[in-house]
C-alpha positions in Angstrom: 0.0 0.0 0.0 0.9 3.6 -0.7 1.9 5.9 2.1 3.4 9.1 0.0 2.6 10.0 -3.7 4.3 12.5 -5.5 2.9 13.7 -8.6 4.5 16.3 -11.3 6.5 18.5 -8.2 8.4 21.6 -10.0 10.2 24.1 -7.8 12.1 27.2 -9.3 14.9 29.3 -8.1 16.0 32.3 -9.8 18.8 30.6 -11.9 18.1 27.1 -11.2 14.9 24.3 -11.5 15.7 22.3 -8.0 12.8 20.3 -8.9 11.6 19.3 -12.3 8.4 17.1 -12.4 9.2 14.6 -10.2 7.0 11.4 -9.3 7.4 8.8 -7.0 5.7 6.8 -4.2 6.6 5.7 -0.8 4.8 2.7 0.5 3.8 1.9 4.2 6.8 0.3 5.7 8.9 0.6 3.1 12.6 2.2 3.6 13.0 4.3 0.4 16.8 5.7 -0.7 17.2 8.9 -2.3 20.0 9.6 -4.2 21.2 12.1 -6.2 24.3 14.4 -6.7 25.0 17.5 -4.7 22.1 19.9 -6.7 20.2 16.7 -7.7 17.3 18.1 -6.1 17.0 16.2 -2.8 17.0 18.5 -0.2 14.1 20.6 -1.7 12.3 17.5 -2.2 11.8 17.0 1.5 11.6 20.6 2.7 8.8 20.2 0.2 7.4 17.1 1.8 8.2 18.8 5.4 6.6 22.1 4.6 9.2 23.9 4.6 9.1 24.9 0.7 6.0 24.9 -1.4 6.0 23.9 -5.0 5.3 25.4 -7.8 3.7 22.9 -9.5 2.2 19.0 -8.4 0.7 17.6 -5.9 1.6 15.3 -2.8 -1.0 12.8 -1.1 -0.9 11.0 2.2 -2.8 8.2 2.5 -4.5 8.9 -0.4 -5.9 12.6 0.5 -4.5 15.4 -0.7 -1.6 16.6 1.3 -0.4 20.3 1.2 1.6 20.8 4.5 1.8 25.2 4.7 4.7 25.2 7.6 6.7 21.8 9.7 3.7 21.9 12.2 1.2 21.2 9.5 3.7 18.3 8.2 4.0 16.5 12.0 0.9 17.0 12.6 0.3 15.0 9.8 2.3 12.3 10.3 5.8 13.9 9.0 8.8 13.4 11.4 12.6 14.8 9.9 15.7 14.4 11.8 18.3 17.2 9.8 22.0 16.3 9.1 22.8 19.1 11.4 21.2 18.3 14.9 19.1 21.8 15.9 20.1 20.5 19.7 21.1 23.4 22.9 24.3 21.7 24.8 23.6 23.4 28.2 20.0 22.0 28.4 19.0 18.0 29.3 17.8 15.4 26.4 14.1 15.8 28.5 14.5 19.8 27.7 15.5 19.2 24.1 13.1 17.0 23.1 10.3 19.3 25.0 11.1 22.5 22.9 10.2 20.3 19.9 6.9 19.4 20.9 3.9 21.0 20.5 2.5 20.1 23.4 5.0 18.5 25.6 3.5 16.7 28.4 4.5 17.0 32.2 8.7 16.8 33.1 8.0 13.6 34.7 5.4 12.1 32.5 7.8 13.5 29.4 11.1 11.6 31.3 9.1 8.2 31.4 8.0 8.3 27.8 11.9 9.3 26.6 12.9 6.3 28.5 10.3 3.6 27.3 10.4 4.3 24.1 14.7 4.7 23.8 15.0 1.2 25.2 12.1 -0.3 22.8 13.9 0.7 19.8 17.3 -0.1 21.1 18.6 3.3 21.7 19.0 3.5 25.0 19.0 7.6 25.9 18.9 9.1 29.9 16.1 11.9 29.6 18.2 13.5 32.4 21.7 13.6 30.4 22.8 17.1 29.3 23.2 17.4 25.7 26.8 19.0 25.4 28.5 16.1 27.4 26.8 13.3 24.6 28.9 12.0 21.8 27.2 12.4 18.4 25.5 9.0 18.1 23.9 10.0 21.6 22.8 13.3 19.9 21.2 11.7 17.1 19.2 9.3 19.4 17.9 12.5 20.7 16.7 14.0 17.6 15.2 10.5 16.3 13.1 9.8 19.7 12.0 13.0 19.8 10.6 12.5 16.0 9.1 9.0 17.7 7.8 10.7 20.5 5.3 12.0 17.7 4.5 8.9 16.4 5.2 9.2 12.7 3.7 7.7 10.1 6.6 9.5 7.4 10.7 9.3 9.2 12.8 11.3 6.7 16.4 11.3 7.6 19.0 13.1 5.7 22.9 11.5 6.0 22.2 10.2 9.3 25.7 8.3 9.9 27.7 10.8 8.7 29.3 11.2 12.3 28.1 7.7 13.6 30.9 5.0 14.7 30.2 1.8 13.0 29.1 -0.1 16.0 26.3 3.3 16.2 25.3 3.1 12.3 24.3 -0.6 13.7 22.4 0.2 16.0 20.1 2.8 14.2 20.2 0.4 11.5 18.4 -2.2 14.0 16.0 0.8 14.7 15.3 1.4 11.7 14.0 -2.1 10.4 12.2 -2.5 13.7 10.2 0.7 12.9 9.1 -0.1 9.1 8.5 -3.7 10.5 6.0 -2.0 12.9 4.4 -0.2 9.8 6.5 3.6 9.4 7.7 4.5 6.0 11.6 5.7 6.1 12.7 8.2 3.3 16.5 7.8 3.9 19.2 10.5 2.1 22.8 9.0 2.3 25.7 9.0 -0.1 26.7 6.1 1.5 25.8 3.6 -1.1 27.0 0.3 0.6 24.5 1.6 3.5 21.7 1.7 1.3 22.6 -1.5 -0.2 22.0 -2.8 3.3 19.3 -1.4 4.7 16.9 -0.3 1.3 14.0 -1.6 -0.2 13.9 0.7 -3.0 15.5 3.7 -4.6 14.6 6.3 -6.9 17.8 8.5 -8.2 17.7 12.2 -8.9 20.0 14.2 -11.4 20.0 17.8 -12.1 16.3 17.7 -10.4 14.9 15.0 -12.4 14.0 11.2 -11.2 16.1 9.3 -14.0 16.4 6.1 -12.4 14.7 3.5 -10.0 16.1 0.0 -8.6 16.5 -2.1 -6.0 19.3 -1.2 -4.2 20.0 -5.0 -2.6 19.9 -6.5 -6.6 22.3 -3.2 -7.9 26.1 -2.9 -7.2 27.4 0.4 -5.6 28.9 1.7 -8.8 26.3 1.2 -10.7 24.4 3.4 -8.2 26.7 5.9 -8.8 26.6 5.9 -12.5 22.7 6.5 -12.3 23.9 9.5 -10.1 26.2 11.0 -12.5 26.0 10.2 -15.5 29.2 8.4 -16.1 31.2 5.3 -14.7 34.0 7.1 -11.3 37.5 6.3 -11.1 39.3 5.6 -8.1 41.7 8.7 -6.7 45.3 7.9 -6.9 48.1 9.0 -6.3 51.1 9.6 -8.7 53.9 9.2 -6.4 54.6 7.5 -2.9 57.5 9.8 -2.5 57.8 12.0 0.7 60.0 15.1 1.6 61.7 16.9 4.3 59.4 16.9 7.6 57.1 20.0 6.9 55.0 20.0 9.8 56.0 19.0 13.2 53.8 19.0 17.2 55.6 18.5 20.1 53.5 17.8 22.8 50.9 19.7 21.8 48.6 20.1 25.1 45.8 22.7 25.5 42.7 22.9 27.9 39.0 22.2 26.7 37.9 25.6 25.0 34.5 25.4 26.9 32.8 22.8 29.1 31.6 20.3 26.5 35.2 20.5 24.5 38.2 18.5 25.1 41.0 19.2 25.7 44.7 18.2 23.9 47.2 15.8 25.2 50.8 15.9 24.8 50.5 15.3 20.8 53.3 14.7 18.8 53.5 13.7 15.1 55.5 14.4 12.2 54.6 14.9 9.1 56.7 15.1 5.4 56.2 16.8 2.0 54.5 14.9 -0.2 52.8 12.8 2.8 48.7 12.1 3.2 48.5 11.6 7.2 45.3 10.6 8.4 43.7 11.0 11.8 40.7 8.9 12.8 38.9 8.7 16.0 35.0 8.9 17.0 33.2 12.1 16.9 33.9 14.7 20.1 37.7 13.6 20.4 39.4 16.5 19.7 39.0 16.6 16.4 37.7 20.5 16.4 40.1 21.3 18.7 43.4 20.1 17.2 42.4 21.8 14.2 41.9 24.9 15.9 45.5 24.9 17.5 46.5 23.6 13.9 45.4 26.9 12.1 45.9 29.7 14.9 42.2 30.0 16.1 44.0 28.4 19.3 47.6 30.1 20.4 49.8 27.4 21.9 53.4 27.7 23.2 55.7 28.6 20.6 57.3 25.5 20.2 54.4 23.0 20.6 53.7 23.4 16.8 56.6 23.9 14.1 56.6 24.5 10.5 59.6 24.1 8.3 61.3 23.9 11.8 60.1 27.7 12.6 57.7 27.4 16.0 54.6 29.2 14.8 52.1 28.4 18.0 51.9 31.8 18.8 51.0 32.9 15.8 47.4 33.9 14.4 45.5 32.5 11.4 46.5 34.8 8.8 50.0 34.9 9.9 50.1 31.3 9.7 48.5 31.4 6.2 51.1 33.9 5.2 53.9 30.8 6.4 52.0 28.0 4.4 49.6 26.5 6.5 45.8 26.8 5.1 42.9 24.8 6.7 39.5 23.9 6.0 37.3 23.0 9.3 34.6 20.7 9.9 31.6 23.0 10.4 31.2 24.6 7.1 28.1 27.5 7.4 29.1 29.4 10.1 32.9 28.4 10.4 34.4 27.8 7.4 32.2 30.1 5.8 30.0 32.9 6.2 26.1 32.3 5.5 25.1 36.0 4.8 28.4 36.3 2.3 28.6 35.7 -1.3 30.9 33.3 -2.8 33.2 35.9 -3.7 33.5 37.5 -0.2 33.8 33.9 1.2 37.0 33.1 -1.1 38.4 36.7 -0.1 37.8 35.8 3.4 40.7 33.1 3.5 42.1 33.7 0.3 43.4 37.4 1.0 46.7 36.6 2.1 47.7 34.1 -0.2 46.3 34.6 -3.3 47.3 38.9 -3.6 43.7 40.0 -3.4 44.3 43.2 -1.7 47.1 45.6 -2.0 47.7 48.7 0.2 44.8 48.3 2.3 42.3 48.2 -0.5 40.4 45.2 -2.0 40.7 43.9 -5.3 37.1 42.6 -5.8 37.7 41.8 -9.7 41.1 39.2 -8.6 38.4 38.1 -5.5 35.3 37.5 -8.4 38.3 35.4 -10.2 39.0 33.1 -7.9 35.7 32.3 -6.6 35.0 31.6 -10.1 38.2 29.4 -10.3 37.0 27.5 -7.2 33.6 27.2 -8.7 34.9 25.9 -11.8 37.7 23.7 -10.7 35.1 21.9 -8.1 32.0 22.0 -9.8 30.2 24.0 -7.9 26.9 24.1 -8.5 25.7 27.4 -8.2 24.0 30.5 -10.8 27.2 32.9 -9.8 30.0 33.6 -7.3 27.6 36.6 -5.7 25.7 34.1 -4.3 25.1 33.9 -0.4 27.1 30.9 1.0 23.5 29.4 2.9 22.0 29.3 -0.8 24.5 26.4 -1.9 23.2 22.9 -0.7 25.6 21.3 1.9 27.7 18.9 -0.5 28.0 22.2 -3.1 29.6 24.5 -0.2 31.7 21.9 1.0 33.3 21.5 -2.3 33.4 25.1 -2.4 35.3 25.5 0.9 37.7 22.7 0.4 38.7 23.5 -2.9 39.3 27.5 -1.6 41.9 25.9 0.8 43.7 23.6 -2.4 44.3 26.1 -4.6 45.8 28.3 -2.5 48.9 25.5 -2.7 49.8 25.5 1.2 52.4 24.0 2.3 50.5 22.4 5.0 46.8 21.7 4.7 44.7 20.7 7.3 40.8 19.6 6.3 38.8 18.2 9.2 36.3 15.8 6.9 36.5 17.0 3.7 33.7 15.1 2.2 31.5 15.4 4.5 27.6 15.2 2.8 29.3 15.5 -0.4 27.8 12.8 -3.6 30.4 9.7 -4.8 31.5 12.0 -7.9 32.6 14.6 -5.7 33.9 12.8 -2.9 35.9 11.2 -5.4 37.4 15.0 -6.9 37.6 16.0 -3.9 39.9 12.7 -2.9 42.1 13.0 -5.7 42.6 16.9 -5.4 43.7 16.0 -2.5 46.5 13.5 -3.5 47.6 15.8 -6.5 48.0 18.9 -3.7 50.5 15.9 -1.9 52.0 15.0 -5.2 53.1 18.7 -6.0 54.5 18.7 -2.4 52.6 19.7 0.3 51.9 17.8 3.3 48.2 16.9 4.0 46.9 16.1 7.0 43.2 14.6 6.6 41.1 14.5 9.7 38.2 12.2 9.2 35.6 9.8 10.5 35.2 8.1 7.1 37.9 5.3 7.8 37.3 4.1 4.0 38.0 7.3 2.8 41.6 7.6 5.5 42.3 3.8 3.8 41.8 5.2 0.5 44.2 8.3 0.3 46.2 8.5 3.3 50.0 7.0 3.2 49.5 6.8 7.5 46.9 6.5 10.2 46.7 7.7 13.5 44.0 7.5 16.2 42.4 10.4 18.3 40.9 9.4 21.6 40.0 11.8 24.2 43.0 14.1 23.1 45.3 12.1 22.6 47.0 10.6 19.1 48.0 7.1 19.1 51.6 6.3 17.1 51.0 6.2 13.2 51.0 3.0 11.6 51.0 2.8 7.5 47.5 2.1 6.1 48.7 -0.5 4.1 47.6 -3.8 4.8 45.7 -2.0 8.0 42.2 -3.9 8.9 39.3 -2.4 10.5 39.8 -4.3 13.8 43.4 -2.7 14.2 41.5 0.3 13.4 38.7 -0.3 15.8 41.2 -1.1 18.7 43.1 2.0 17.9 40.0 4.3 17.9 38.9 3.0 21.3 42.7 4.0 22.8 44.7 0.6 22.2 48.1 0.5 22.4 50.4 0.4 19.3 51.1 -3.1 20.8 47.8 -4.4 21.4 47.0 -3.1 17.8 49.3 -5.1 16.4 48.5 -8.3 18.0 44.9 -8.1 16.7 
């Protein structure tokens, strides 16, 4: 039976058709992929199912009546539950008081504690309502955001790249939930680039390109790569990288300690690595690690002692981000609207932003906007950006666009040193894969790359090294090659080198 039909939906932009005609159902129960490109189409898709946009042309039914949600409220009073990539969560509050501001109507503290807590250990997400929110790792966070969706009792759960910061051992787990609840009747609209994922966990897939539906299968009877072809149009290589050749050390931290930046950070540990022209090193570890924070001290948001972090032998730990940009060393954070880019800004202003120094976009005080408007449209081109012109605002671009935007700012500014805390982060197999290989030719030419990332296929893939973050603290590197997933595993969870190796 069908739960969701969608019938003819167009949506414009000035510029762009985001949707064009697009039918498909969902039926009850079912767990339905979709994929698509960065700009397929697929986040206005579900804003549209979730009220947040309203079509130009089309119609939607629930049930089989009409459905035309106005605003969010309409859609969950309807039956339409969304948990977003980026959890809309307050860290100082408890899970109760979270998942209370979500509700329309939340019932008493008490009555509101007892439900949180039957219904996380029926679905095997086991949640205290009393926890507060900033001391949770990121699998805990999304339990949140999903069982306060349940709490509403949806008939629709659309998820969009929900194990993008989920351990493996986690993607299990909401895996197990997941079956459990379309077992139990709910429909699951499910937005990953992950294709093994949906290989797993799918019943059916419809793909998007350039805003039209163009494909359908079943993902358990279709190979990955044939998955990704639908997406793109065309058959992906794998990165590679030209040479295995390293350099003179480039970068160097020498017990690198410094204190949680706030309550719900953590603080750095006597780190000490090395790393060599020419060299991919790749840092793993579980969400909440450290990972923000040894970026920070990386790039100058966070002054250290001088000699705590080196390049080319000079200490620069005292030195700000521009300064340190000046030396060589460019980097591309995690959080891309609001930290790695402005929202309000256009494209142009965002590539001044970081670019200034580097790329000679200012001279005497005054800034050269027609170099600026270049290089954005460099950027744009070099990266496929998908976007109508390099004045548009940053928050226009969809998530996987901007992060190709932001990462490819940082590579062709040719650092000597770049730092890029998960640089694919949301973005489509094509792009991941550009993204990938822009990232071994920056290392072939020379420069030392240090890739921070919780995708440890994507660390296998590119990175000559790995090392672990746990709590603060880096493990000793070990080369990727011939490197399992269970040396891996022990290493993320704070293993020695030795007990690693005996795995």
């Amino acid at each position: 039976m069908t739960l969701l039909n969608l019938s003819g939906l167009t949506k414009a932009y000035p510029g762009v058709v985001a949707n064009d005609d697009i039918s498909f159902a969902v039926g009850k129960g079912e767990i339905h992929a979709l994929l698509g490109e960065n700009g397929a189409g697929k986040s206005t898709l579900v804003k549209t199912i979730y009220g947040l946009v309203k079509p130009d042309a089309g119609a939607m039914s629930l049930n089989g009546a009409p459905f035309t949600p106005q605003n969010p409220r309409e859609a969950r009073s309807a039956g339409i539950a969304m948990v977003f990539q980026h959890f809309s969560l307050f860290d100082a509050l408890s899970v109760a008081e979270n998942i209370a501001l979500g509700m329309e109507n939340p019932p008493s503290p008490r009555d509101l504690s007892a439900q949180i807590t039957s219904v996380s250990n029926d679905y095997g997400l086991p949640l205290s309502p009393d926890s507060i929110v900033g001391d949770l790792s990121a699998g805990e966070r999304q339990r949140v955001e999903i069982i306060r969706c349940l709490l509403q009792n949806p008939k629709l759960l659309i998820m969009d790249e929900p194990t993008s910061v989920l351990t493996p051992g986690e993607v299990e787990t909401l895996f197990g939930t997941l079956r459990k609840l379309a077992d139990e009747g709910t429909s699951i609209l499910y937005i990953s680039h992950k294709l093994d994922e949906i290989r797993a966990l799918c019943h059916h897939a419809t793909i998007l390109r350039l805003g039209k539906v163009v494909g359908t299968c079943n993902p358990r009877e279709t190979t990955s790569s044939a998955m990704a072809e639908m997406m793109v149009g065309f058959a992906l290589s794998t990165p590679k990288k030209a040479s295995d050749s390293t350099g003179e050390t480039v970068l160097e931290l020498r017990g690198l300690s410094a204190p949680a930046p706030h309550r719900f950070g953590t603080a750095l540990r006597d780190i000490s690595m090395t790393v060599s022209a020419g060299q991919v090193y790749g840092i793993g570890g579980v969400a909440g690690n450290g990972q923000d924070e040894l970026v920070a001290a990386l790039s100058g948001e966070t002054k250290t002692k001088g000699d705590m972090v080196c390049l080319s032998g000079q200490p620069i730990g005292t030195l700000p981000p521009n300064a340190r940009r000046a030396a060589g060393l460019c980097a591309a954070p995690e959080e891309r609207n609001g930290h790695a880019a402005a929202p309000d800004m256009s494209l142009t202003e965002n590539a001044l932003m970081t670019g200034n120094t580097r790329m000679d976009l200012s001279k005497n005080g005054f800034l050269n906007w027609h170099k600026a408007r270049d290089f954005a449209a460099q950027i744009i081109e070099k990266f496929d950006v998908r976007t109508p012109s390099t004045e548009t605002a940053a928050r226009a671009l969809s998530g996987g666009n901007l992060q190709k935007f932001v990462v490819g700012r940082e590579i062709m500014q040719n650092p000597k040193v770049l730092i890029v805390n998960q640089p694919t982060w949301g973005v489509d197999a094509a792009a991941a894969a550009s993204i990938r290989q822009a990232l071994l030719d920056l290392a072939d030419q020379g420069s030392a790359v240090v890739v921070i990332s919780q995708d440890l296929d994507e660390i296998l893939e590119i990175a000559d090294s790995f090392a672990a973050l746990n709590e603060g603290r880096l493990s000793a590197p070990v080369p990727t090659q011939g490197l399992t997933m269970e040396k891996i595993g022990l290493m993320l969870g704070g293993a020695t080198e030795q007990e690693a190796a005996h795995a």
